[in-house]
C-alpha positions in Angstrom: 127.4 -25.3 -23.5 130.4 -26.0 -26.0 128.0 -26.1 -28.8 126.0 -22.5 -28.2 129.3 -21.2 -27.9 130.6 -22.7 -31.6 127.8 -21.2 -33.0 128.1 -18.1 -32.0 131.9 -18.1 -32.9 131.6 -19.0 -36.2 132.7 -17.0 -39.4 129.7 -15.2 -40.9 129.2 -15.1 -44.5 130.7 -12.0 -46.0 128.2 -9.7 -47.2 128.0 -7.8 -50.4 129.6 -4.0 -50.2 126.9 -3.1 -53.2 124.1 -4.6 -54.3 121.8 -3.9 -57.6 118.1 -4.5 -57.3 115.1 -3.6 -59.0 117.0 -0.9 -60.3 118.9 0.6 -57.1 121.8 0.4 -55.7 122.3 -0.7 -52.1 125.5 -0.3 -49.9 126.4 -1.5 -46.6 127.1 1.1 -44.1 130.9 0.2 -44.1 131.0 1.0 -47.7 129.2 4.3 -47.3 131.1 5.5 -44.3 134.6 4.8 -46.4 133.1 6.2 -49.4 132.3 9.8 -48.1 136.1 9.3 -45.9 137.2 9.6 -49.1 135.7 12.4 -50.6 136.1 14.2 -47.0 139.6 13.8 -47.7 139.8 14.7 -51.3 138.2 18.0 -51.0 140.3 18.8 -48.0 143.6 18.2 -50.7 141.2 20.7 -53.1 140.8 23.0 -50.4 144.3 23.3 -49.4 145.4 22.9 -53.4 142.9 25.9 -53.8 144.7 28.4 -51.0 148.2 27.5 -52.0 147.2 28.9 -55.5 148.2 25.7 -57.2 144.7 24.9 -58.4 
């Protein structure tokens, strides 16, 4: 019983956050979901920088 649960406790191999093959690009879903975060939050800064007048 020791044994199943080692194994299933063990580190997993990190993963690639992009990988290039035949020509496309694949991302993990981690790296998607903090890449559109970001651009969530940098057009609410535009949107705001936009009403303020500054931009």
């Amino acid at each position: 019983m020791k044994d199943a649960f080692q194994q299933n406790n063990q580190r997993k191999t990190p993963k690639r956050r992009l990988v290039y093959e035949n020509g496309r690009v694949y991302f993990t879903k981690e790296t998607e979901r903090a890449f559109y975060f970001v651009l969530t939050l940098v057009m609410l800064v535009a949107g705001i920088l936009y009403k303020t007048g500054i931009l």
